[in-house]
C-alpha positions, -999 to +999 in steps of 0.1 A: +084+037+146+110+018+144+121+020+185+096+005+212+067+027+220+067+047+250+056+029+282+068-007+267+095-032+277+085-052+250+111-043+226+136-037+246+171-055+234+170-077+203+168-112+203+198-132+193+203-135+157+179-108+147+198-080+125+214-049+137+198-029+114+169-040+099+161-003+080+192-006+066+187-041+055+154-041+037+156-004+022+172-018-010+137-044-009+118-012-018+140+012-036+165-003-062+193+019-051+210+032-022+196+064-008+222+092+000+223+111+034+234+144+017+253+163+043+257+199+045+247+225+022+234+199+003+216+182+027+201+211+040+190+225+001+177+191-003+150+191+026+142+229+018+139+220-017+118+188-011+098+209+019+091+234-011+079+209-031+052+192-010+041+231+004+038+238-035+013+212-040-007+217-007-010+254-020-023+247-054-048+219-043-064+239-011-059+276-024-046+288-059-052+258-087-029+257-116-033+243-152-035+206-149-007+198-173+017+224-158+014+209-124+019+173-139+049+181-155+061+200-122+053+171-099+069+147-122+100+164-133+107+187-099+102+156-083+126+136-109+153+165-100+148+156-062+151+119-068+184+122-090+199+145-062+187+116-032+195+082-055+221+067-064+225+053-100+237+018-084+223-004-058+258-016-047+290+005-036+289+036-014+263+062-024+284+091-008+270+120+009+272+147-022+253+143-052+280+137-080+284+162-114+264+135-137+231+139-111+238+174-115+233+178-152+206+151-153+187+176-132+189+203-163+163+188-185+143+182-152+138+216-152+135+227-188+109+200-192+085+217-169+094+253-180+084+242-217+049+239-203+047+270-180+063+293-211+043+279-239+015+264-224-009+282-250+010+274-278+010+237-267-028+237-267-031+248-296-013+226-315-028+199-298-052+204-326-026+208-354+003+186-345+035+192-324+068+211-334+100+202-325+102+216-291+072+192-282+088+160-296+118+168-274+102+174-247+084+144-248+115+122-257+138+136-232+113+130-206+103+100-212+141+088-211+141+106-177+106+091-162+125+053-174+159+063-154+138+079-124+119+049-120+150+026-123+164+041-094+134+042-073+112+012-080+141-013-098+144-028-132+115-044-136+091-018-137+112+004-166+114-027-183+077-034-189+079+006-198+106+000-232+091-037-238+056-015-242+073+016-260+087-012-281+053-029-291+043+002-308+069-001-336+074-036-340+038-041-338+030-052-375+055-082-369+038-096-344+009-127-348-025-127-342-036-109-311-008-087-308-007-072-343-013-036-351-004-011-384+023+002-364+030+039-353+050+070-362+079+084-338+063+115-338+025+101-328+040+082-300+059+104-284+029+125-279+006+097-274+026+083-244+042+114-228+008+135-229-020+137-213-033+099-222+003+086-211+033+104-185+012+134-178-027+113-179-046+106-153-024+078-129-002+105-125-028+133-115-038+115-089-001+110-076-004+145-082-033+152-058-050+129-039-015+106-033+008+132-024-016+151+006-020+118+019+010+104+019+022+138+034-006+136+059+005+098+068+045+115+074+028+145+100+012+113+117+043+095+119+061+131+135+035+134+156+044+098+176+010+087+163+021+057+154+038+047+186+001+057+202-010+030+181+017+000+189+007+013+225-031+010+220-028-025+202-005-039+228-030-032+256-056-046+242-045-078+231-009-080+244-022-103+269-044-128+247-029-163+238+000-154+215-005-120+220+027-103+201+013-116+168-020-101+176-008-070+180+011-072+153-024-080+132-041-048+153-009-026+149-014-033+110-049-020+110-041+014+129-010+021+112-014+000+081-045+022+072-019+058+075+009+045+047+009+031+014+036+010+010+035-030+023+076-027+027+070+007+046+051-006+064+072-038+074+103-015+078+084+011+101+067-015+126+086-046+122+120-041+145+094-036+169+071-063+163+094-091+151+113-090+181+084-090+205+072-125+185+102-143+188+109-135+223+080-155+233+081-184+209+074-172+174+100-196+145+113-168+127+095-178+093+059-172+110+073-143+130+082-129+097+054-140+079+028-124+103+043-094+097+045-094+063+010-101+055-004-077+080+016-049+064+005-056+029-032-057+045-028-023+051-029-009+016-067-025+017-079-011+046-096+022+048-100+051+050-070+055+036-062+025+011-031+017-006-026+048-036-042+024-063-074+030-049-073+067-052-063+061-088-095+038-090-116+064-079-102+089-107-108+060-133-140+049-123-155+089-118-167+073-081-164+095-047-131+083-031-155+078-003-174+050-017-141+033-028-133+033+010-164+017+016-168-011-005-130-019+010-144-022+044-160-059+046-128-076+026-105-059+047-124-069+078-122-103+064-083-099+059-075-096+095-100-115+112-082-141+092-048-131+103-058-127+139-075-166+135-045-178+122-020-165+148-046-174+175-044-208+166-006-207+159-006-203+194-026-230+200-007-258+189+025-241+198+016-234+237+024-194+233+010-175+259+012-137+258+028-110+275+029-104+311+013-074+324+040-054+336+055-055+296+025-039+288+016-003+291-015+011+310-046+017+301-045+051+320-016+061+303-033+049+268-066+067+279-044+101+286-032+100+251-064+095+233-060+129+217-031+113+195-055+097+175-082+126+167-063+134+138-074+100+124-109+105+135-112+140+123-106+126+089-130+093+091-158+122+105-147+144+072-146+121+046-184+103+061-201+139+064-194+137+023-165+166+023-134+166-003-105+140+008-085+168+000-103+189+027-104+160+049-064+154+045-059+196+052-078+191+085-057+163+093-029+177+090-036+207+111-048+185+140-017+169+135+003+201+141-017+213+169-012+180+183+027+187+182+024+220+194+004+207+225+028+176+233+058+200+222+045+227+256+032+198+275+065+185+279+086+216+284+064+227+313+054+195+334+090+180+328+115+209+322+096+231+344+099+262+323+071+288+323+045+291+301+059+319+276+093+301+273+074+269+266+055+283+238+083+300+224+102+266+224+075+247+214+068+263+182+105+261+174+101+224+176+073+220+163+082+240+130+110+219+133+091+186+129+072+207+104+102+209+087+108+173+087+077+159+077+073+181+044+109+167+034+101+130+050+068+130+027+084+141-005+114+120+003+084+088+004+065+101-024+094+098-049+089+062-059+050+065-066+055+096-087+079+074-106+061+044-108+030+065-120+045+081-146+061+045-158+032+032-151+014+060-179+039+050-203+025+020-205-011+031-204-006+055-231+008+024-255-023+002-247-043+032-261-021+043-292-024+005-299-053-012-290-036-036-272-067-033-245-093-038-268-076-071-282-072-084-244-110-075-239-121-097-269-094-127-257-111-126-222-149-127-235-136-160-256-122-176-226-158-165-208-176-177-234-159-214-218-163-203-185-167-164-167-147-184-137-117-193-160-115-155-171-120-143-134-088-166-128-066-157-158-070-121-146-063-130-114-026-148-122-022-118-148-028-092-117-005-111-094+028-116-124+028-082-129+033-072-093+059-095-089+086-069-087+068-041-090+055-013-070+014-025-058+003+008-072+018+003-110+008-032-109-029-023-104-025+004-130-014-017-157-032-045-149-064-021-146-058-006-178-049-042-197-078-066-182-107-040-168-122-034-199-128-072-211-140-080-174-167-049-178-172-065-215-187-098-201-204-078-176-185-078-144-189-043-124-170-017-131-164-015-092-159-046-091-136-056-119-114-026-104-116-038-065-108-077-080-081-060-098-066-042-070-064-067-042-045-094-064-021-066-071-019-061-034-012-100-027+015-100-049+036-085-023+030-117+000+030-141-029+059-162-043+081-163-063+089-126-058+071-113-030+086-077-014+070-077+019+075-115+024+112-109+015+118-077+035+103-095+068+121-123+064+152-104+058+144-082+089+139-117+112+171-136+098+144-163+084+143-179+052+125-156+023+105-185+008+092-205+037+084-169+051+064-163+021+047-198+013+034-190+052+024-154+046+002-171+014-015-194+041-024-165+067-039-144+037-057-174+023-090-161+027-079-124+010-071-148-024-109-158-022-123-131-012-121-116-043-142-143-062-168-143-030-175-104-043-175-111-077-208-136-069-219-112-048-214-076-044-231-071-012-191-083+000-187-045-010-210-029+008-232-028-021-271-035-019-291-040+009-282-034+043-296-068+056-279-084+030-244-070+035-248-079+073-257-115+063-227-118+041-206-106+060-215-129+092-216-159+070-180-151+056-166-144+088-177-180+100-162-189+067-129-175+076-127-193+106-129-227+092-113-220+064-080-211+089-087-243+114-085-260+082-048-244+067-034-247+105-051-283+116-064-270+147-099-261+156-108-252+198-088-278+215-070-299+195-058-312+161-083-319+132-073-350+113-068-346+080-104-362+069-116-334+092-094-305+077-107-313+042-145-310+060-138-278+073-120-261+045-151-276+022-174-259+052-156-227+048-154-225+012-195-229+011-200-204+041-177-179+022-199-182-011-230-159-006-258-181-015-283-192+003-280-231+006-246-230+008-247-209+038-272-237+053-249-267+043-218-246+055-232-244+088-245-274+094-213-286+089-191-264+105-215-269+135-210-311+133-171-300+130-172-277+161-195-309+181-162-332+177-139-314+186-157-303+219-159-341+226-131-352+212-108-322+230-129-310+260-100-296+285-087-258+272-057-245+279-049-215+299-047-184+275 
């Protein structure tokens, strides 16, 4: 995705001043070092190896399970051995084409980790009851020094750094004051505590185990199949037109491809050299250019039906359908981009930027002739509604996908090449196993960070249970409750967002979850919705100063400064920051209760939105709101947002006073 889609102009040639290679630019924004391209044999034992991998997992999930802990220790370590082979150990210098001899032996104990567990798994579950031996204790301490250098490589510093600063704690923990005390623990007892099956090999990494890596391979069969050019195409009919209408795609393009990958980077690299472009050619300053971008792409890891990979680890936590997850994302992420659309609508407002002109657009025949290219998407909105499996749901996916290939694939060859119809099959299942080929090894080369970060990311969980650490943080936040629930609701919103800041979305959530859900279920939040108001501050910490990833990869990708870029991408996902604290008052923002209700909350919040973004950009219809008037109408939204009653009524009326002005005051529109 990262070339114009088919039937465009709109990206052809870059702008002046935009970067030659923007791929190349922000991959080090997501992983912490260089990637190798492995050339020859390697190369090609590296894709079959990682092709291996991700048909591995598809065939113990759909057809022949396995014992849970053997296929943890598999994903993690198999996939640790594929990561050490594609990573560098530095960020900076060459990476070279060949994996070096030190990768090579770091790969042994990636193997003899797992094969412990397949050769003695009933010995190990047996003396689960009487204690470990030696083999278990080395084990478990050679992996976890291989999870900490496997994420280091994949996710940065800062995420194996919380890791040792947690593995730490558990020692020095009778020298610490007040809340952070504990008695301490023994080598032995944490070592199984934290690479077991309540740390490395618990639950955060069976779900990267299962539900994360089918979908993630699902989103790369997408991405083969030219699905996601389908969906640049789509967006750019349908609003390419509109006043400012390269940022509105670029809001629409985040929904339809946004909703198919799990990364907020990803997501910038993979659309942005398309969309950034497209903005500044027709007026766009390369911070808000940037910034659109940025925040639409981290809206994607909210926006169902498939959500960012956090949410499938909520689901595992909370013993919920992933289904009903998806759900109670709907309204907020609806929310999300109706603000972002607002916001760019009346960027273009106040700027004068009109949109594209019809013959850089593609056709709506041509759009309508390639509707097939979305059923795969469809097929698994219909699958996961009628109540079925998500991993059933993904399967089917996945296999529309492929027959989608194989259609375009013999399509092609006979209406352009003009061969008959056996040589077009025969050549279009060679490219299509091909492309098979390529997504199997694209997805596991995509998944490797998230298994890392999830198996940090247990480290960590497993301390907070060997030490009670959690329980400690529960009792702190019912004290500060006791002052005020609001102040509690806000300290674990700043605690949410600080640890994302550097760090994977999908680790900050599940340390964050696992450090601050219990004490907000303890003074009686919702489980569902301590989780969800857990989840999307991790999620905004990608757009949120003073280390925000997608802000920084966007701006990097437009030439634009990283912190104007980012204090703008804070301003177009303004409402997503209160949003939060809407469904905290009321859950009915999560699809929860009455169907009246929900309606009724969502109408008044969208209103809400609205004045809420006339009152960040100083601009409602017309003209420019004075700053009296901007205060009015952020006050308006604020109470429209809030789902009570009276406030609704006073929101109104006073949006509606607001919207009177301006109609006076600004009468003559301009020409979209």
């Amino acid at each position: 995705m990262t070339n114009a889609p088919n039937g465009t102009g709109a990206a052809s040639g870059t702008p002046a001043g935009a970067l030659p290679d923007p791929v190349a630019q922000v991959d080090d924004m997501e992983f912490a070092s260089a990637r190798r391209d492995l050339a020859g044999w390697q190369g090609t034992a590296w894709r079959a190896a990682a092709a291996a991998f991700v048909l591995w997992h598809m065939w113990i999930l759909l057809v022949a399970p396995v014992d849970p802990t053997v296929s943890r220790a598999v994903h993690v370590f198999l996939g640790a051995a594929l990561g050490f082979a594609l990573f560098a150990p530095r960020a900076s210098g060459d990476p070279g084409r060949r994996v070096p001899w030190h990768d090579w032996a770091l790969m042994i104990p990636c193997l003899l980790v797992p094969a412990h567990y397949i050769l003695d798994a009933d010995g190990i579950e047996m003396r689960s009851f009487m204690g470990p031996n030696w083999q278990d204790l080395a084990a478990g301490t050679v992996g976890i020094l291989l999870v900490l250098e496997f994420a280091r490589r994949t996710a940065g510093l800062v995420m194996p750094l919380i890791a040792v600063v947690f593995i730490a704690y558990c020692f020095v923990g009778p020298w610490m004051p007040g809340i952070l005390f504990h008695r301490g623990v023994e080598w032995d007892a944490a070592v199984v505590e934290l690479f077991g099956n309540n740390g490395v090999l618990g639950t955060i990494v069976q779900v990267s185990a299962t539900f994360i890596i089918l979908f993630v391979t699902f989103a790369a069969f997408l991405q083969a199949s030219k699905a996601g050019d389908y969906f640049n195409d789509f967006a750019l009919a349908l609003v390419g037109r509109a006043r400012g209408g390269p940022a509105k795609v670029t809001v629409v393009s985040g929904i339809l491809f946004g909703t198919i990958s799990g990364s907020a980077v990803a997501n910038v690299v993979a659309s942005g050299a398309f969309t950034i472009p497209m903005m500044r050619r027709v007026g766009y300053d390369r911070e808000t250019a940037a910034a659109v971008e940025a925040t639409s792409s981290t809206g994607g890891q909210i926006t169902p039906p498939v959500m960012g990979a956090g949410a499938f680890i909520m689901a595992e936590v909370l013993g919920r359908p992933y289904t009903e997850i998806a759900l109670a994302g709907l309204i907020p992420a609806l929310l999300f981009y109706l603000a972002n659309y607002i916001h760019c609508d009346l960027n273009a407002r106040k700027a004068g930027i009109r949109g594209l002109r019809r013959d850089e657009l593609p056709r709506w025949a041509d759009i309508a002739r390639r509707a097939y290219m979305a059923a795969p998407l469809v097929l698994l909105i219909g699958i996961l509604l009628m109540g079925y499996s998500p991993f059933r749901a993904a399967a089917i996916g996945i296999a529309a996908t492929i027959a989608i290939m194989v259609l375009t694939a013999l399509a092609h060859r006979m209406a352009v090449r003009g061969q008959s119809l056996p040589a077009a099959l025969g050549g279009a299942a060679m490219e299509t196993l091909r492309a098979i080929e390529a997504a199997l090894s694209g997805s596991a080369k995509e998944v490797m960070q998230l298994i890392a970060v999830c198996a940090a990311a247990g480290i960590v969980a497993g301390v907070i249970g060997l030490t009670g650490i959690g329980g400690r943080f529960a009792t702190m936040l019912l004290d500060i409750a006791g002052t005020s629930t609001f102040l509690a609701m806000v300290f674990t919103m700043v605690v949410a967002i600080i640890l994302g800041m550097g760090v994977p979305t999908t680790a900050a959530y599940a340390i964050a979850a696992a450090v601050v859900a219990p004490g907000l279920i303890r003074i009686g939040v919702d489980p569902l919705v301590a989780h969800m108001f857990i989840f999307y501050f991790a999620i905004l910490s990608a757009i949120t100063p003073p280390v925000a990833l997608a802000s920084f990869a966007a701006a990097s990708m437009a030439g634009a400064d990283m912190w104007r870029t980012s204090v703008i991408a804070v301003k177009l996902g303004l409402a997503t920051f209160i949003v939060p604290f809407m469904f905290w008052l009321s859950p009915a923002l999560l699809a929860q209760g009455d169907l009246a209700l929900v309606l009724q909350v969502f109408v008044t919040a969208s209103l809400g939105v609205w004045l809420l973004a006339c009152s960040t950009e100083g601009w409602m219809l017309n003209g420019p709101l004075p700053l009296p008037l901007r205060l009015a109408a952020g006050a308006a939204g604020l109470m429209l947002m809030i789902p009570e009653g009276w406030t609704d009524l006073a929101g109104l009326s006073l949006g509606l006073l607001l919207l009177l002005r301006q109609r006076r005051a600004h009468p003559a529109e301009r020409p979209a």
